[in-house]
C-alpha positions in Angstrom: 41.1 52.4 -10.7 44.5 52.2 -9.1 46.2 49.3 -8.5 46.4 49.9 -4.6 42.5 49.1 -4.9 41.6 46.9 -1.9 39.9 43.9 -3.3 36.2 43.6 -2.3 35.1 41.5 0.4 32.9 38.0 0.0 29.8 38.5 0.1 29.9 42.3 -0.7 27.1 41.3 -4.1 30.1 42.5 -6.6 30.7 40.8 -9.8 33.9 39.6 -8.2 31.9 36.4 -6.5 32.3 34.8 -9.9 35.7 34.8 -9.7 36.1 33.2 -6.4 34.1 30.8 -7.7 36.1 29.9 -10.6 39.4 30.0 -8.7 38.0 27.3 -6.7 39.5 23.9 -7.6 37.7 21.5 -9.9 36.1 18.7 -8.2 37.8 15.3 -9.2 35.6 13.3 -12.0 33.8 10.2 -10.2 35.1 7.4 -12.4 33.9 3.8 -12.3 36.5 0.6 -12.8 35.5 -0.8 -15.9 34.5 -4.2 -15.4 36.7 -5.5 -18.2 39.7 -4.0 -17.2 39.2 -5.4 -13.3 38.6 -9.0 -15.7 41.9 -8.5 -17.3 43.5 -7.9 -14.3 41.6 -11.3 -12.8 42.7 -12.9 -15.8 46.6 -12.6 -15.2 46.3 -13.1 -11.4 44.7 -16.8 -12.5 47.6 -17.3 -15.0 49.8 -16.0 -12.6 48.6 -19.0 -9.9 48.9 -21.7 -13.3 52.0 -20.6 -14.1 53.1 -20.6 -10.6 52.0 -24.3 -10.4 53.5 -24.9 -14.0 56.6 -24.1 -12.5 56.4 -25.3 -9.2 55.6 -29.0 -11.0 58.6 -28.5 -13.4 60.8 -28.0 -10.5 59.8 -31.1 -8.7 60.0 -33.1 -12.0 63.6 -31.8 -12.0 64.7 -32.8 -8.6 63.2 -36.2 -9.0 64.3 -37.3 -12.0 66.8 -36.4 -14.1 66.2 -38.5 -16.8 63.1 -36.8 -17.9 65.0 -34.0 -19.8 67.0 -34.3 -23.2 70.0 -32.6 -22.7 72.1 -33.4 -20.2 73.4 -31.7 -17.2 76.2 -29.9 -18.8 74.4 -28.4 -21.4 72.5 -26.3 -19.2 72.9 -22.8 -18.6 74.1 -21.0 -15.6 73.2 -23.7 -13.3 75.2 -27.2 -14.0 72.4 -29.3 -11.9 69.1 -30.6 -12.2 69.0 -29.9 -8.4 69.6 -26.6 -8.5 66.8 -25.8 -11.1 65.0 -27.6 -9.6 64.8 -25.9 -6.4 64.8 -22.5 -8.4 61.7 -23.1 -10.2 60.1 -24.9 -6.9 60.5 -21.6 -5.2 59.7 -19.3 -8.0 57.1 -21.5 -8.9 55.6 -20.7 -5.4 56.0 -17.0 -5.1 54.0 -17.1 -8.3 51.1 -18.8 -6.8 51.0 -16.8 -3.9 51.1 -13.7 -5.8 48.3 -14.8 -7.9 46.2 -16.2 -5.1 47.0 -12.3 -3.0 45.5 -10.8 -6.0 42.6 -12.9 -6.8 41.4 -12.4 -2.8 41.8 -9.0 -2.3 43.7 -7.4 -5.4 46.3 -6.2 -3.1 49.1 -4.1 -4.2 52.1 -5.8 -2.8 50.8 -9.4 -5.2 50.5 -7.3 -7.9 54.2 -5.7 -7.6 55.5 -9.5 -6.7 53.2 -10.8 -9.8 54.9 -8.2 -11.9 58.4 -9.1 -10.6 58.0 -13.1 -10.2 56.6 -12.7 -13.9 60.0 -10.8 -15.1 62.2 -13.4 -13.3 60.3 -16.3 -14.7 60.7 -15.5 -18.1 64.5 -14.9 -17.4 65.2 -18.1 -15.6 63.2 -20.6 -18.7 65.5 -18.6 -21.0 68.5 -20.4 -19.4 66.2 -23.8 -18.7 65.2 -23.2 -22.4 67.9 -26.0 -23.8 66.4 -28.5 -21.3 62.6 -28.6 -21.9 61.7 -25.9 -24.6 57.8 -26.5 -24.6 57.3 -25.8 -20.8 60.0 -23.2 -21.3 58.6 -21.1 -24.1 54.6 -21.6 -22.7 56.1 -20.1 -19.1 57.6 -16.9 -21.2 54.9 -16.4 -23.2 53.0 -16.4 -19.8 55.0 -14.8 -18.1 54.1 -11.8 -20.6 50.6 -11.7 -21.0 50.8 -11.7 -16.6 52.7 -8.6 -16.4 50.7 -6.9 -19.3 47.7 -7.3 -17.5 49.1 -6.4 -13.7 50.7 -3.1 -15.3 48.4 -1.5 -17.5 44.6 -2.9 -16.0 46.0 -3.9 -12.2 45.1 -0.6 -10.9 41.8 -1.0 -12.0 40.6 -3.2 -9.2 41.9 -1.2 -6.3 39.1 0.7 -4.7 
């Protein structure tokens, strides 16, 4: 044979129909979500909405009374009021509850990215609130962790 052979036509009952064939792509593998995974991801968008709440009830404690913390107002970090954190972890406090409410009804993408996000900042900020209540503090970090695990590695898993 030369290599200036035509190739031979579909359907022609040659051996080259097999080829075709396997030249075709692959079709994609039906895979199931894993209920477990989806319940991890569940699992983080409910601590999400507690530790949105946590927060949220930590920032009103600090705008109402000052007296409540130990250390006083400058000893804190990167803010020199109770005001001021207060109204930061009111307002974090709620992005984190509606993240976790937008992905316990519905699973939707842009609560998980804002879970994953709020989650980051919130451990960032109770570093610097650390000084002032270090219970709440470290319980909101450690949180804050075990939310974005579960948003990162088993948050696609509920997306259908």
């Amino acid at each position: 044979m030369s290599q200036t052979s035509n190739p031979p036509q579909p359907g022609s009952g040659s051996t080259d129909d097999s080829v075709s064939i396997l030249r075709a792509p692959l079709p994609a593998p039906e895979t199931q979500p894993s209920p477990a995974l989806q319940n991890w991801t569940y699992f983080g968008a409910a601590i999400m909405a507690f530790m949105g709440v946590s927060w949220a009830v930590l920032g009103l404690i600090a705008l109402v009374d000052d007296e409540f913390f130990s250390v006083r107002t400058n000893g804190l970090l990167a803010l020199d009021s109770y005001t001021s954190w207060g109204w930061v972890h009111l307002l974090g406090g709620l992005l984190a509850l509606t993240a976790g409410v937008g992905i316990l009804w519905g699973g939707r993408r842009w609560a998980r990215i804002l879970g994953i996000v709020v989650a980051g900042l919130s451990a960032v900020v109770n570093l610097g609130f650390l000084a002032a209540s270090p219970v709440w503090a470290t319980m909101l970090i450690a949180l804050g962790v075990v939310v974005i695990y579960a948003l990162t590695v088993h948050g696609p898993e509920i997306e259908s």
